[in-house]
TIRO-2110 file (N, C-alpha, C; in Angstrom, 1 decimal):
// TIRO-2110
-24.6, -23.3, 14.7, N, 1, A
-24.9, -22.8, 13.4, CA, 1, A
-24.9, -21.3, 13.4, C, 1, A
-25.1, -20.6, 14.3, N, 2, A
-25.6, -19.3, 14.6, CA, 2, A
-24.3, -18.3, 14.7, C, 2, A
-23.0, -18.8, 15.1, N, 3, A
-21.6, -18.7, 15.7, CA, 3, A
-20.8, -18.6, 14.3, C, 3, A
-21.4, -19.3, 13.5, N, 4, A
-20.3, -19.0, 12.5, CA, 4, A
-20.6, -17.6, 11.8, C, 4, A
-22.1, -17.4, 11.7, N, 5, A
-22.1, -15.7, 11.1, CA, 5, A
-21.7, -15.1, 11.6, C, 5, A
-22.1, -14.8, 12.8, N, 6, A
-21.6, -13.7, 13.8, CA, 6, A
-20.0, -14.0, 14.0, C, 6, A
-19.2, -14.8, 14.0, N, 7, A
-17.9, -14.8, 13.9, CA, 7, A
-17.5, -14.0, 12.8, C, 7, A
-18.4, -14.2, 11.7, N, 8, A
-17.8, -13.9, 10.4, CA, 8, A
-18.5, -12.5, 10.5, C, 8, A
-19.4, -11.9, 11.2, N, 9, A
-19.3, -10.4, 11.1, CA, 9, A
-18.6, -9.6, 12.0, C, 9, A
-18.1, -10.3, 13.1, N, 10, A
-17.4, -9.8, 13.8, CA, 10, A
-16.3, -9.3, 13.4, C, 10, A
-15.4, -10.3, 12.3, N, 11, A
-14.2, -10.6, 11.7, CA, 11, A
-14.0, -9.6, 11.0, C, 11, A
-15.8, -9.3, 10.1, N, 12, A
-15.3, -7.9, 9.0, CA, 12, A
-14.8, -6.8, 9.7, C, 12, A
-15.8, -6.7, 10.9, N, 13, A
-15.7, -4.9, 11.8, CA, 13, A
-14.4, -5.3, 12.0, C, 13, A
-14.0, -6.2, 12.9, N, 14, A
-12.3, -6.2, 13.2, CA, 14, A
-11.4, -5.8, 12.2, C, 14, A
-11.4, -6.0, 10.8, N, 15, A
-10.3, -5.9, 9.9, CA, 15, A
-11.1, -4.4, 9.7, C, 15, A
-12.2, -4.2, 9.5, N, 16, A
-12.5, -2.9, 8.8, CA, 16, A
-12.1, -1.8, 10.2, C, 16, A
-12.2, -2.0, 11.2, N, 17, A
-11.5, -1.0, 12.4, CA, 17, A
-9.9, -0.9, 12.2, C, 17, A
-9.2, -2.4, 12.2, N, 18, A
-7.9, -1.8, 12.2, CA, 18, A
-7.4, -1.6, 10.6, C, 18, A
-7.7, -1.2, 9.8, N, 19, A
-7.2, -0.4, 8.3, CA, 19, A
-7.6, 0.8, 8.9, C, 19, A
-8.2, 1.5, 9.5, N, 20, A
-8.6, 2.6, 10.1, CA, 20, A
-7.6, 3.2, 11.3, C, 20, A
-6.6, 2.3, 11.2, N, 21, A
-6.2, 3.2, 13.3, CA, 21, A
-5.2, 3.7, 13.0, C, 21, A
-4.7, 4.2, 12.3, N, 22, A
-3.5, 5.1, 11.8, CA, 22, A
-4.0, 6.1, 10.9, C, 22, A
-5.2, 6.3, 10.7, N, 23, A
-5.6, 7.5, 9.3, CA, 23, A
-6.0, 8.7, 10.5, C, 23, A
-5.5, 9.8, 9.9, N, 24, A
-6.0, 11.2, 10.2, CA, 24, A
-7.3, 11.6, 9.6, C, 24, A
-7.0, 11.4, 8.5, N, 25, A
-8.9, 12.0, 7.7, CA, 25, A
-8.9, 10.7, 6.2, C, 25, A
-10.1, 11.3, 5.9, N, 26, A
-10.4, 10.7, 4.9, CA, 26, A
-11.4, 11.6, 4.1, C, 26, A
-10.9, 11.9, 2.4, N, 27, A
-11.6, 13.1, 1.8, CA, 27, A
-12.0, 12.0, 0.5, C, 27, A
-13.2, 12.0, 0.2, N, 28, A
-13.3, 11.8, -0.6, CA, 28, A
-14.2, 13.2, -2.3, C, 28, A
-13.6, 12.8, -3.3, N, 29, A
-14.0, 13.6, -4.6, CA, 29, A
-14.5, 12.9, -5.4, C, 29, A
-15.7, 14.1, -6.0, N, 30, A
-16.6, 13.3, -6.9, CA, 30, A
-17.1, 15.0, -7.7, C, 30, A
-16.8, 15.0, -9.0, N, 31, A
-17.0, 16.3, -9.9, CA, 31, A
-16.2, 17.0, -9.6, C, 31, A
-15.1, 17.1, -9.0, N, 32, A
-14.3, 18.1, -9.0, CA, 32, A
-14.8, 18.7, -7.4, C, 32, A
-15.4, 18.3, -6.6, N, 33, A
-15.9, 18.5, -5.2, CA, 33, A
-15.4, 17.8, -4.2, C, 33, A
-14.9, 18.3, -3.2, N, 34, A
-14.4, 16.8, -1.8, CA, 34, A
-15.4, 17.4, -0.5, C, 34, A
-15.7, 16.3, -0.4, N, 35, A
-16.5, 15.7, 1.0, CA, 35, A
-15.4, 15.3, 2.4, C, 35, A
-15.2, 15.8, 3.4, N, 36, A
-14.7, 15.0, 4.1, CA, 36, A
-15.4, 13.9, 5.1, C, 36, A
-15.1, 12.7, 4.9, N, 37, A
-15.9, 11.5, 5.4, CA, 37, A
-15.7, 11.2, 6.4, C, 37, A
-14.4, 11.5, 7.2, N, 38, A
-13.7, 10.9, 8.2, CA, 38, A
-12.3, 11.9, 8.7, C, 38, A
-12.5, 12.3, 9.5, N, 39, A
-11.4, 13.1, 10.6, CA, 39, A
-11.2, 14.6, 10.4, C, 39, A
-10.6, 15.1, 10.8, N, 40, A
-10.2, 16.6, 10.8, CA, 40, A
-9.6, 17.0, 9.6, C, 40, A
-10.3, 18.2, 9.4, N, 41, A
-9.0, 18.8, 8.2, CA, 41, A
-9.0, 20.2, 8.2, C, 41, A
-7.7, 20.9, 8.3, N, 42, A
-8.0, 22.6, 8.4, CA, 42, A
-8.5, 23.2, 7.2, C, 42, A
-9.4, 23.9, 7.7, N, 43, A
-10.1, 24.6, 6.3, CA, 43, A
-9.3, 24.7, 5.4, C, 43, A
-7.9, 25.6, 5.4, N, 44, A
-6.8, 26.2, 4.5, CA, 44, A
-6.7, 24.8, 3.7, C, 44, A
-6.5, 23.7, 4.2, N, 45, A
-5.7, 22.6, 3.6, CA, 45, A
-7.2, 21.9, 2.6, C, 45, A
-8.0, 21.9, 3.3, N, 46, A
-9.5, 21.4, 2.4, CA, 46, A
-9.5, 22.6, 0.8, C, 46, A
-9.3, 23.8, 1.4, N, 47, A
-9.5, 24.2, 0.2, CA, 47, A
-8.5, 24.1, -1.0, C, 47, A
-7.0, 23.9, -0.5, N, 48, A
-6.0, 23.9, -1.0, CA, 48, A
-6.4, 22.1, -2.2, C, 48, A
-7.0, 21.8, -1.4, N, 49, A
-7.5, 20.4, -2.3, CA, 49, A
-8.5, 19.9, -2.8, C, 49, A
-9.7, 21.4, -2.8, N, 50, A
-10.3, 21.9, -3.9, CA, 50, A
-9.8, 22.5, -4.7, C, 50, A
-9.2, 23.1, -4.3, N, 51, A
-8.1, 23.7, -5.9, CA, 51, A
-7.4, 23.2, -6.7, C, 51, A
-6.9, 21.9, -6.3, N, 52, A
-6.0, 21.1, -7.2, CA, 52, A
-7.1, 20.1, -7.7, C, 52, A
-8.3, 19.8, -7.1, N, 53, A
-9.1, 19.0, -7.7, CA, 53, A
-10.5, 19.3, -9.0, C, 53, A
-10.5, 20.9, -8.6, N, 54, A
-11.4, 21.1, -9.3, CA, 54, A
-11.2, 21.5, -11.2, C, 54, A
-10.2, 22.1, -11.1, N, 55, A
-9.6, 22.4, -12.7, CA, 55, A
-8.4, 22.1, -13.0, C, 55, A
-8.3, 20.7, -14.1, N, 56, A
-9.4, 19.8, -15.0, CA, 56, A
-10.2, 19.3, -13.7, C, 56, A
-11.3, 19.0, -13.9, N, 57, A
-12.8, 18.3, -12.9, CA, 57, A
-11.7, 16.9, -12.6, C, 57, A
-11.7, 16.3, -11.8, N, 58, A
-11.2, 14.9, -11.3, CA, 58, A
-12.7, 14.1, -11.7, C, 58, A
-13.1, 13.2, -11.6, N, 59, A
-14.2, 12.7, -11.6, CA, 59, A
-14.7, 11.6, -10.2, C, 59, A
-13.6, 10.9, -9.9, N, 60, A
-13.5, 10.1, -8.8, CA, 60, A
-12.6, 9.8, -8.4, C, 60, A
-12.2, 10.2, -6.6, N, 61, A
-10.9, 9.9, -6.5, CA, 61, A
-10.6, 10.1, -4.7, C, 61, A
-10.1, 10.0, -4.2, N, 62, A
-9.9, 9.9, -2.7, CA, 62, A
-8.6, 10.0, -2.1, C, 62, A
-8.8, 11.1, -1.3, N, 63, A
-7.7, 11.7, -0.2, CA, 63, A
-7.1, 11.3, 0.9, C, 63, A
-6.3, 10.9, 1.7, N, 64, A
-6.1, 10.2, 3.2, CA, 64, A
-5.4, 10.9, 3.4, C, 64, A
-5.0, 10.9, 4.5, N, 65, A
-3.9, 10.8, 5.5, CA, 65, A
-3.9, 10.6, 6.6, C, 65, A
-2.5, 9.7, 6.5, N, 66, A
-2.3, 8.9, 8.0, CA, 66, A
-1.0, 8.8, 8.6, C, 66, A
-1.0, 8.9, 9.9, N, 67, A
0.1, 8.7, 10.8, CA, 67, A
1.3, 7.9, 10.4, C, 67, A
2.7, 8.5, 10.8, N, 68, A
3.6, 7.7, 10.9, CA, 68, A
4.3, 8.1, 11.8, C, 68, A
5.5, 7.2, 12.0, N, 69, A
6.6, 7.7, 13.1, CA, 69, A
7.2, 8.7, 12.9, C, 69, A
7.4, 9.1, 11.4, N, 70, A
8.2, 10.6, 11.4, CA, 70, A
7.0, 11.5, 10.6, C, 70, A
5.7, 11.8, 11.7, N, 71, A
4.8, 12.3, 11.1, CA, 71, A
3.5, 12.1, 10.5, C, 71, A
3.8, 12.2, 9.2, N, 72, A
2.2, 11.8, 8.3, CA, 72, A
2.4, 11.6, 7.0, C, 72, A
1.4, 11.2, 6.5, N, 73, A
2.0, 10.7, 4.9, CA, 73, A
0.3, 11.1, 4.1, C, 73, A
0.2, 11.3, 3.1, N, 74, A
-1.3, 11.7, 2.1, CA, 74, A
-0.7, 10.4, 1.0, C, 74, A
-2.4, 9.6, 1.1, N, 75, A
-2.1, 8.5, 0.1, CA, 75, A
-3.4, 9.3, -1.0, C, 75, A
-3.3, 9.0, -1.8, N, 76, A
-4.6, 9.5, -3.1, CA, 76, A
-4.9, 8.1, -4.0, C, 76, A
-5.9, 8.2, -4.6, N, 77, A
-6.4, 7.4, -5.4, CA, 77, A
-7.3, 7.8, -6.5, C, 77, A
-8.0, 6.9, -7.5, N, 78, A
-8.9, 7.1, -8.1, CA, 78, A
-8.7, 7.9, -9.0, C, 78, A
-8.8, 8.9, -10.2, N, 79, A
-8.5, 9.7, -10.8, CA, 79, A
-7.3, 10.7, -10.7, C, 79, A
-7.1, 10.8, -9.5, N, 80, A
-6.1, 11.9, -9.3, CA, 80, A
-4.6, 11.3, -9.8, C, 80, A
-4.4, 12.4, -10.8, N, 81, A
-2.5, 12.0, -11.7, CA, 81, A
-1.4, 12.7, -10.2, C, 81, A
-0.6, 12.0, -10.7, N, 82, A
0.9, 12.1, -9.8, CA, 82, A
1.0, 13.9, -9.7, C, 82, A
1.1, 14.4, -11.0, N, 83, A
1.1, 16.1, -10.5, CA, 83, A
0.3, 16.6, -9.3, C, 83, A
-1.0, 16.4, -9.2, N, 84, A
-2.1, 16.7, -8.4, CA, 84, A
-1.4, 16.3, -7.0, C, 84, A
-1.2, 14.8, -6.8, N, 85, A
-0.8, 14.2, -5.9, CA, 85, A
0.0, 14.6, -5.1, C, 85, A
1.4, 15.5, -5.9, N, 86, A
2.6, 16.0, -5.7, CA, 86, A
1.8, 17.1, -5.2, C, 86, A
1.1, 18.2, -5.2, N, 87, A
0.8, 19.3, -5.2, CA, 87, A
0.3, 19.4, -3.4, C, 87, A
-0.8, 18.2, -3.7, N, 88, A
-1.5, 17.9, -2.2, CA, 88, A
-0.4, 17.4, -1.2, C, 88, A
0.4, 17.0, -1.6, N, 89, A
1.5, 16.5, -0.7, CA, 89, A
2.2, 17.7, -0.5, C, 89, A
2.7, 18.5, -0.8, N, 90, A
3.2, 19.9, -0.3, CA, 90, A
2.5, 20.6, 0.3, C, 90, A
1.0, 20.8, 0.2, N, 91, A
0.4, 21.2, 1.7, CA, 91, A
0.2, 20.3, 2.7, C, 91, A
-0.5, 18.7, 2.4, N, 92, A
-0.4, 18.4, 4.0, CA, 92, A
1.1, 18.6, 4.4, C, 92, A
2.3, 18.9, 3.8, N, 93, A
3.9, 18.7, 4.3, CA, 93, A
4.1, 20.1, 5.7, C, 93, A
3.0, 21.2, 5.0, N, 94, A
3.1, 22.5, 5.7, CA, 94, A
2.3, 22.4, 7.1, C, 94, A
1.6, 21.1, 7.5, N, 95, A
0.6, 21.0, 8.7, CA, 95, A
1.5, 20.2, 9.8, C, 95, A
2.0, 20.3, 10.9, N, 96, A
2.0, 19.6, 11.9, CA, 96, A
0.9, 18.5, 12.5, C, 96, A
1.1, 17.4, 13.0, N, 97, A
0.2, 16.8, 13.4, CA, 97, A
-1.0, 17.3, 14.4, C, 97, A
-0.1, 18.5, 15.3, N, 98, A
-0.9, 19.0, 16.4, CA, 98, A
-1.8, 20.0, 15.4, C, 98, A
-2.0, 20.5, 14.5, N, 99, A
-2.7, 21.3, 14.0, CA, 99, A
-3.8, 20.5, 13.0, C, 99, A
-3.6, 19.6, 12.7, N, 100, A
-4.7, 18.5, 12.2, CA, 100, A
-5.4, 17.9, 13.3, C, 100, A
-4.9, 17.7, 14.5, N, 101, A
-5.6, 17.4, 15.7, CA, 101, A
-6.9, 17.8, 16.0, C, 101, A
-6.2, 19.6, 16.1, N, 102, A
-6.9, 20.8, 16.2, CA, 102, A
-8.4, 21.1, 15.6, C, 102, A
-7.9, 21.0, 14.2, N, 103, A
-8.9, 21.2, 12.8, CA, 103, A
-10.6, 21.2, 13.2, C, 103, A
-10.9, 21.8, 12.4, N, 104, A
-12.6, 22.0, 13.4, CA, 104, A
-13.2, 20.3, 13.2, C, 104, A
-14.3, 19.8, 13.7, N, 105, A
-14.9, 18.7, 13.2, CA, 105, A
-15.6, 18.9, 12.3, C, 105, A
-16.2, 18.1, 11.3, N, 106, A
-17.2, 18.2, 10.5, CA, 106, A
-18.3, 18.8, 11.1, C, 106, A
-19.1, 19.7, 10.9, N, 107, A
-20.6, 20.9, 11.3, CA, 107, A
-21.5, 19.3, 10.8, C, 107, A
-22.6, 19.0, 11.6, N, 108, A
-23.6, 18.6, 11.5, CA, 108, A
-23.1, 17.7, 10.5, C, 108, A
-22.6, 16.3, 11.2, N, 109, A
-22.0, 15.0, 10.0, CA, 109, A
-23.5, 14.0, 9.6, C, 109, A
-23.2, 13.9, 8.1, N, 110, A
-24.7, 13.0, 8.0, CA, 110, A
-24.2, 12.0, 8.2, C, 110, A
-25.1, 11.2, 7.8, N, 111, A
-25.1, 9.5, 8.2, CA, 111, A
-23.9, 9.0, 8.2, C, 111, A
-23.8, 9.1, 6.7, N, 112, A
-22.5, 8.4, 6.0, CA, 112, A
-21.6, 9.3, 6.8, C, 112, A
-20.7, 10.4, 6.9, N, 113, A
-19.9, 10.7, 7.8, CA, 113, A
-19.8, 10.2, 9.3, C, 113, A
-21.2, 9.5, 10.0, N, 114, A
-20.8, 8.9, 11.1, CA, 114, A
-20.0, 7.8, 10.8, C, 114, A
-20.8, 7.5, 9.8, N, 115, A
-20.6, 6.0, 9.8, CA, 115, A
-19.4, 5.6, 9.0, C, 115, A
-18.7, 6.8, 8.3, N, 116, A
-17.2, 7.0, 7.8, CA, 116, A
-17.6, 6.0, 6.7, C, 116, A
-18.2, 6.1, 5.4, N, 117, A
-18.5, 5.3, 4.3, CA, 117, A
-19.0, 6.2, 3.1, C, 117, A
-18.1, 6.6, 2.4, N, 118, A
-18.4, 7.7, 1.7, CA, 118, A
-19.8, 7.8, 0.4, C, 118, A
-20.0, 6.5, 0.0, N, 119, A
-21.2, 6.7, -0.7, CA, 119, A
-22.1, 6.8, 0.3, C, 119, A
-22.3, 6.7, 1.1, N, 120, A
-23.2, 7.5, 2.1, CA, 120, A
-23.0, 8.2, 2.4, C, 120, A
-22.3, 9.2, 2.8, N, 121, A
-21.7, 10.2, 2.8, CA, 121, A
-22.3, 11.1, 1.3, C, 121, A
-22.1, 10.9, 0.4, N, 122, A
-22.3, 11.8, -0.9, CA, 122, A
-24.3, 11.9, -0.8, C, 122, A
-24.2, 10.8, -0.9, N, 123, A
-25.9, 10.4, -0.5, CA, 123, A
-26.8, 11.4, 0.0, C, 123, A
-26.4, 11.4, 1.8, N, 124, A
-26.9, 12.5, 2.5, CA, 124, A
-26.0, 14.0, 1.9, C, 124, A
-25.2, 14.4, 1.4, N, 125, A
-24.6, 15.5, 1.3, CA, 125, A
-25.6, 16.3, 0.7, C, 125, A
-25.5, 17.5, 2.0, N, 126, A
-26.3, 18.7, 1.7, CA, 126, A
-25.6, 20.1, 1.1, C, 126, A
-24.6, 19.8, 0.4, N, 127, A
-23.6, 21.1, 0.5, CA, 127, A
-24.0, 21.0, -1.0, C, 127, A
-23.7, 20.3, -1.8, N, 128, A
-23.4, 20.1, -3.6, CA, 128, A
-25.1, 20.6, -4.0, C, 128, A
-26.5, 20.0, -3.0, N, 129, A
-28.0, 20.5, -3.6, CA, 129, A
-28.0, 21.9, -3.2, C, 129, A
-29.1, 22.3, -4.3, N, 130, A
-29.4, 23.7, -4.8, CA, 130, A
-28.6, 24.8, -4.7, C, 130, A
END
């Protein structure tokens, strides 16, 4: 009886690890602000996607990018319109992979950034208070 939960939590980590093995970062937006939750990002390019997110305010909406054979690809979601999307996609187009590699780590990641889960992540965020 004990084998079937733990099968079935094992099962979630397993699918929730491999949706994960090809992403570079993961940014998530909330007010017109991005948090990054998950991987490297060069400063230039984080800001480049505060820029395009902050005016008009986005409200909710999320950044990726992940690996491919010819490179990398930026997927977006949530609020963000196709212009925006187009805009963010012309700067990650300017990054090489080895320079996202590079990118500093997140300074002192909270919870939610270890644990790559972005409402925890916004939770503990100490950048947006006072």
């Amino acid at each position: 009886m004990l084998a079937l939960p733990v099968l079935a939590v094992v099962g979630v980590v397993l699918v929730w690890a491999l949706t994960r093995t090809g992403e570079l970062f993961y940014v998530s937006v909330r007010d017109g602000k991005v948090l990054v939750v998950r991987g490297r990002v060069p400063v230039s390019m984080l800001q480049e996607f505060r820029e395009a997110v902050s005016r008009p305010t986005v409200r909710r909406g999320w950044i990726r990018g992940t690996k491919t054979e010819h490179g990398g690809r930026l997927h977006c979601g949530g609020d963000i319109d196709e212009g925006r999307e187009q805009r963010m996609r012309n700067t990650f187009m300017l990054y090489p992979a080895s320079q996202l590699r590079h990118a500093p780590l997140i300074k002192q990641p909270t919870l939610g950034q270890l644990s790559g889960v972005a409402w925890i992540a916004w939770m503990f965020d100490r950048s947006s208070r006072g």
